[in-house]
N, C-alpha and C positions, 0 to 999 in steps of 0.2 A: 504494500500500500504506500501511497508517497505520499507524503507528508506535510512535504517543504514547498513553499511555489516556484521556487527559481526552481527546482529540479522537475517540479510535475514539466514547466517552462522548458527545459530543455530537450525532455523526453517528447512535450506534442511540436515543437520545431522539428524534428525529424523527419516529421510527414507530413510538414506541407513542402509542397510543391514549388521550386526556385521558380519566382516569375517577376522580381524587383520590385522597388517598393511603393512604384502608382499601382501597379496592377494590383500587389497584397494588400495597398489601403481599397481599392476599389473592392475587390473578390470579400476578403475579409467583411468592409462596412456591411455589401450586402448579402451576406450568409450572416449576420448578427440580426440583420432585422427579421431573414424568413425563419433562425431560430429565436428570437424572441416571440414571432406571428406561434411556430408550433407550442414555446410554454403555454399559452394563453390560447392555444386548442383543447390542452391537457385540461386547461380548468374550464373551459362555456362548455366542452361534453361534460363537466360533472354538474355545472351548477343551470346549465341551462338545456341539454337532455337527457339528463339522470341516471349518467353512467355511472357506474363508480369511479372514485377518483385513483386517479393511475399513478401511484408515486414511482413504480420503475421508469415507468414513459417522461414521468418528469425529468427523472432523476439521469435518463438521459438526453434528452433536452436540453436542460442545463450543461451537462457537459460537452455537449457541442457548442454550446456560449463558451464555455472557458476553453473551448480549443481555440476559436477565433479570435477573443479575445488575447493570448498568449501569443498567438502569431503576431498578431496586429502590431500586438507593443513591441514585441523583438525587433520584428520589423523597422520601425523607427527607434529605436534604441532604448528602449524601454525592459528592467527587469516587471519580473510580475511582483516582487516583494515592490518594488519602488510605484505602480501603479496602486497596489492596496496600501500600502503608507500613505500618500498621496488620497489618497481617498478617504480614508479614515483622521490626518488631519484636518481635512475640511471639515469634516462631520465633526469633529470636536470642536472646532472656531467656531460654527452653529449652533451646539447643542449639548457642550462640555461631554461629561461625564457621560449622560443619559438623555432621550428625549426631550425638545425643547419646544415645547408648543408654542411661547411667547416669540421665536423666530417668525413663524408666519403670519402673525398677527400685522 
């Protein structure tokens, strides 16, 4: 099981496919949006025609988000620790510690 994001990071760079880095932002952006379209199949089949809800089907969904997403930032120079750092800074500038409801106010 891998653990670490730089190494999950190295391990899904392996397979993608050398094509420079307009074509990887291009391919990459839109394979992000048709697997964010699929999470959000996983859920209107459960809550809007009453399938059961599919946590494998999710659970790989989502990880074809974070294959793209790991290329994408390689790609432009980006580890994957240094995009969720990056990320989770913001969200504490916003919302310290824990949720911060008075930000969107």
């Amino acid at each position: 099981m891998i653990t670490e994001l730089d190494d999950y990071q190295q391990q899904a760079i392996k397979t993608m496919k050398e094509m420079g880095l307009e074509e990887t932002n291009k391919y990459c952006a839109l394979k992000l949006c048709e697997e964010a379209g699929e999470v959000s199949s996983v859920v209107a089949k459960h809550y809007y025609h009453g399938k059961p809800f599919d946590r494998d089907n999710l659970k790989e969904e989502l990880s074809d988000l974070t294959w793209y997403i790991a290329n994408m930032a390689y790609a432009n120079g980006f580890t994957f620790s240094e995009i969720a750092t990056s990320n989770i800074d913001k969200l504490r500038k916003r919302h310290g510690e824990k949720y911060n409801n008075e930000f969107y106010s």
